[in-house]
N, C-alpha and C positions, 0 to 999 in steps of 0.2 A: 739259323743257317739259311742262304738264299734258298729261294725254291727250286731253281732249276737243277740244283744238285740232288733233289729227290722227288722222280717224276711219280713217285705213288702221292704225292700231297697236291701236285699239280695234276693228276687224275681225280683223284678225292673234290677238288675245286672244279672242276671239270662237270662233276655229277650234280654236284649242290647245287648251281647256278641254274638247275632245268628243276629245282625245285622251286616253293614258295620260300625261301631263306634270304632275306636281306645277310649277303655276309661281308666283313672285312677282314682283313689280314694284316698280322705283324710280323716282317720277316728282315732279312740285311740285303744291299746290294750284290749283286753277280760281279765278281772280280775274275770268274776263271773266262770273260770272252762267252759266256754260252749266248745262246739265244733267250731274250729276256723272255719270259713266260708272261702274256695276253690272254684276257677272255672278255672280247666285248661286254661280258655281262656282268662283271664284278670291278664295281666302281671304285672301289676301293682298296689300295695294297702301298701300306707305309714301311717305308725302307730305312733301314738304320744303317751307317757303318759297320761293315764286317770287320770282326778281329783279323788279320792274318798275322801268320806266324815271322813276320820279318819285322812284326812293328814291338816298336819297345815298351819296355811295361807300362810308362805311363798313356803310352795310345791305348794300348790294352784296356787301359782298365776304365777310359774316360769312352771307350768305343760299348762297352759291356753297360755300364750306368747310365750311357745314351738310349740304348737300345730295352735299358729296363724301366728307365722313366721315361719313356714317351711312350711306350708300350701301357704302360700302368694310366698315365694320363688318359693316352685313347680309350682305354678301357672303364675310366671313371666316366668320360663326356658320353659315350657310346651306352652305356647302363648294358651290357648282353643278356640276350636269355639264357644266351648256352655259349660255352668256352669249350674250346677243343685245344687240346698244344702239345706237343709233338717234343718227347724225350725230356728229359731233365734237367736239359740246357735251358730252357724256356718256361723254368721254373719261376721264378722270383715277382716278376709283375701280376702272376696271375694268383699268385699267392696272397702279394698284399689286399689284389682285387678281392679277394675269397674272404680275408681276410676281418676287411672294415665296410666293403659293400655289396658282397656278395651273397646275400641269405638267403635269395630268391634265386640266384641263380644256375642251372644247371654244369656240371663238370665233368669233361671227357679227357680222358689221357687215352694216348696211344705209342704204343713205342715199334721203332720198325727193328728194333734189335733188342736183344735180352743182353740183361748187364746184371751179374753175380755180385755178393758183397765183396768179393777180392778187385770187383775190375774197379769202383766205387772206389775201394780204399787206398790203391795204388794209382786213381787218375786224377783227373782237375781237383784240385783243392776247393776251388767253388762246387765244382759240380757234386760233390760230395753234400757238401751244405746245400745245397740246393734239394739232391737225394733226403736228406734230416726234414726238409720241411713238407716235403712228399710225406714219410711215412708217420709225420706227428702230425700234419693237419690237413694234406691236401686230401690222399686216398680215404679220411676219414668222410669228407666229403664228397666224394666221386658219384657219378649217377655211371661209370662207364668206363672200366679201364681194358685194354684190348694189350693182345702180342698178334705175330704175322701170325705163328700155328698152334697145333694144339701141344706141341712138347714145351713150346717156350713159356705157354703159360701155366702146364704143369708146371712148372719150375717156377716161374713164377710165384704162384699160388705157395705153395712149397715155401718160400721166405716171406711170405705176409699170410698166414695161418686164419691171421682175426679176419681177413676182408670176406666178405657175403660169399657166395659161388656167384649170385645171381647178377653181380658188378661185374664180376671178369668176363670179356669177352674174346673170341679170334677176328681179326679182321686181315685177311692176307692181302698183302702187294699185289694186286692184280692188273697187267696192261688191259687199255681200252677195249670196248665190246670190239667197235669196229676193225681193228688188228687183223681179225680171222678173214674176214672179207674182202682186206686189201690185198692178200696175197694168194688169193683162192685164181687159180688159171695160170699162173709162173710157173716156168719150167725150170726146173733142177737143175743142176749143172749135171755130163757124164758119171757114171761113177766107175770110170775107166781109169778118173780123176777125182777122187774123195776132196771135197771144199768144206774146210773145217773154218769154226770163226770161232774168236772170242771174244766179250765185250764186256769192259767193266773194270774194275778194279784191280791193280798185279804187283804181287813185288816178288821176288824170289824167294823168302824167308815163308811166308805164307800160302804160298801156290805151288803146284806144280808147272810149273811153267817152263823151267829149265829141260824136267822129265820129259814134257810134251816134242817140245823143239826138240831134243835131240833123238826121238824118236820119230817124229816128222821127216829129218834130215837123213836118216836110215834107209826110207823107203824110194831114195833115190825119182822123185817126182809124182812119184804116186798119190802123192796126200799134197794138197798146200793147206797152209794155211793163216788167216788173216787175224788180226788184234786188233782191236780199236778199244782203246782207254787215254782216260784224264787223267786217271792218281796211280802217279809210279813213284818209286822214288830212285834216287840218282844214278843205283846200281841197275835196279831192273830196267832203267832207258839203256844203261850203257852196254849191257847186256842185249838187249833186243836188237838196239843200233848197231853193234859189234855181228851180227847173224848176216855171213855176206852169201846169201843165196837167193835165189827166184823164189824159192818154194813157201819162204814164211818172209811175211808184209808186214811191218808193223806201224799202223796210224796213227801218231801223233796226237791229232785232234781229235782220235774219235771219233764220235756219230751220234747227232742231235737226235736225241727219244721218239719224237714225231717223224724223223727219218729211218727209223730201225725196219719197220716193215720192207720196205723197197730193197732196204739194204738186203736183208734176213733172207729175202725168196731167193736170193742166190744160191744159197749155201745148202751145206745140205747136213751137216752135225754141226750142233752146238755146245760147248764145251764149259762145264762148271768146273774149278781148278782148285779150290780150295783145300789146304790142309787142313782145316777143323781142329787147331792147337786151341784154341778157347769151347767153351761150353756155345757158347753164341753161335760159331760157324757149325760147331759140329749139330747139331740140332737145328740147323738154318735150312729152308726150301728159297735159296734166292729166286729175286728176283726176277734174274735171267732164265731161270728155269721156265715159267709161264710167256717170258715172254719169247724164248725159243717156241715152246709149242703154239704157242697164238701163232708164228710165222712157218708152223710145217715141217719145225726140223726134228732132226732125231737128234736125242739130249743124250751126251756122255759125261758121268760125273762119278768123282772117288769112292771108293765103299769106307771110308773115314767116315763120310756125313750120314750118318744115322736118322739125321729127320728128313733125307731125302727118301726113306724105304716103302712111306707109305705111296708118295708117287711110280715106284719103278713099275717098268710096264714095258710091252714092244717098243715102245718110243721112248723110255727112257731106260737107261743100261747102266746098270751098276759095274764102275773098273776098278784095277788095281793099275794105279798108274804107275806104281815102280816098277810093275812088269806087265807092259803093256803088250796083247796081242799081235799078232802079225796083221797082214793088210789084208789078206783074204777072210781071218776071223772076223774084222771088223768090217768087213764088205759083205758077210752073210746075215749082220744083222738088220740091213736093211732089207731081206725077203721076208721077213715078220711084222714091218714095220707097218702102222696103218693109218690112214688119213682121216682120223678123228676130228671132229669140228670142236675145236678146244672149249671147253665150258670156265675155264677160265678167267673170268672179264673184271674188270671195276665195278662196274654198273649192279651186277650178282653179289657181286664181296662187300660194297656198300651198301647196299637195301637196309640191315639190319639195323644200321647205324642210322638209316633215314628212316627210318620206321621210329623209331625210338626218339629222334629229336620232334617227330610230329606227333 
């Protein structure tokens, strides 16, 4: 997957490069327009052809074999100390590396999502295969296998019984240190005028997003509120696009990772939307979560997600979004609210991993 679609890997890249780590990277081109992802200090980032979903099977499958033999190749000329790779799509070249020239080599997995054997056995037919050669030879070799928290990797743990404790790690999503500091002296908007955001992923099937808006649209101006996301699909644009009022905005294009701060100090809730229909969401602490509070806001999120409980707090608020408060209920939770210096960071969440690769 390109990098820009997961800015915990381009933070992760971010931290290494201020270490002693010569690193490279094997990743696919950005086809969604983002901003290609730079760091003066990492010389190195080989691109394959992305699969997309428009291309016919034989691109498919000649873009997937590109991307696994040149990967494997780099990986033979390169000799690595240590391998890190990111989900089970990114299986196969590090495999064969592991394989016939890896003895010496150290192995890190990390996955930013937990995946059940029902999701395995009902998804990609490779990725499956891919998952088989994970638990017959890679995880037997692992110096290092990580989830974002700690329910994921209960769970985890929980379907691979034989692996050590002492391999399984947590390593969570966390935005940059610097985050807290770019938005320290922003003023809020009134809260005469509640400025809700949300950023990320939406479709109506798995969010509440419908619930939101039509209780937005209730409050007759009192609430707005903004969206910015990349992956919708046809119904939740046509849906959002179809919303003919001032009060809810909805961005197209989103908002580049590196722009979130600026953007963030506007607002003043931040809004996690998820129905938790899989084990994954529902035991998930996204992303957005850390990176609302890195930026000051007060988080509102569904009481469905179960692995948000251990965060809830003055700043973050557990809802029933089918029956969501009035405006004044939800305007007295910010007299409890407090301006915590978020502890949060990358820089924190990774230590343990850079401790370990030195």
């Amino acid at each position: 997957m390109p990098l820009e679609y997961y800015p915990p890997v381009t933070n992760f890249l971010n931290v290494m490069v201020k270490h002693a780590f010569f690193v490279k990277v094997w990743t696919t081109h950005n086809t969604k327009k983002r901003i290609t992802y730079h760091n003066e200090k990492l010389k190195t980032i080989n691109r394959s052809p992305f699969p997309e979903k428009s291309d016919n099977v034989l691109e498919r499958i000649f873009k997937y074999f590109y991307f696994n033999i040149s990967c494997f190749i780099g990986l033979v000329k390169y000799k690595p100390k240590a391998i890190l790779y990111y989900e089970s799509y990114s299986v196969y070249p590090v495999f064969l590396y592991m394989k016939f020239f890896g003895k010496a080599t150290k192995l890190y997995i990390h996955y930013h999502e937990y995946e059940d054997r029902e999701s395995y056995k009902n998804g990609m037919k490779l990725v499956k295969y891919y998952n088989e050669l994970e638990k017959k030879f890679l995880y037997g070799r692992a110096s290092w296998i990580s989830q974002t928290n700690k329910e994921r990797l209960h769970m985890f743990a929980s379907d691979h019984p034989k692996l050590p404790s002492e391999v399984l790690k947590i390593m969570p999503n966390y935005p940059p240190k610097i985050w807290s500091s770019q938005v320290n002296g922003k003023s809020k908007a009134s809260k005469d005028i509640i400025r809700t955001v949300y950023v990320g992923s939406l479709s109506l099937k798995d969010t509440f997003i419908r619930e939101y808006c039509d209780w937005v649209l209730k409050q007759n101006g009192k609430v707005c509120f903004h969206v910015y996301a990349y992956n919708l699909d046809d119904d939740t644009i046509e849906y959002l696009s179809s919303l003919n009022t001032d009060y809810i905005v909805f961005y197209t294009k989103g908002v580049e990772y590196n722009k979130m701060p600026a953007l963030l100090a506007d607002y003043d809730i931040g809004l996690i939307l998820y129905k938790a229909h899989t084990k994954n969401y529902k035991h998930n602490a996204p992303n957005k979560l850390f990176e609302y509070l890195a930026c000051k806001l007060l988080v509102l999120y569904p009481d469905v997600m179960s692995g948000m409980a251990l965060y809830q707090s003055d700043n973050v608020i557990r809802l029933n979004f089918e029956q969501i408060p009035s405006f004044n209920e939800i305007k007295k939770y910010f007299s409890n609210k407090t301006d915590l210096k978020s502890s949060y960071n990358a820089k924190t969440a990774l230590q343990p991993l850079i401790d370990h690769l030195y």
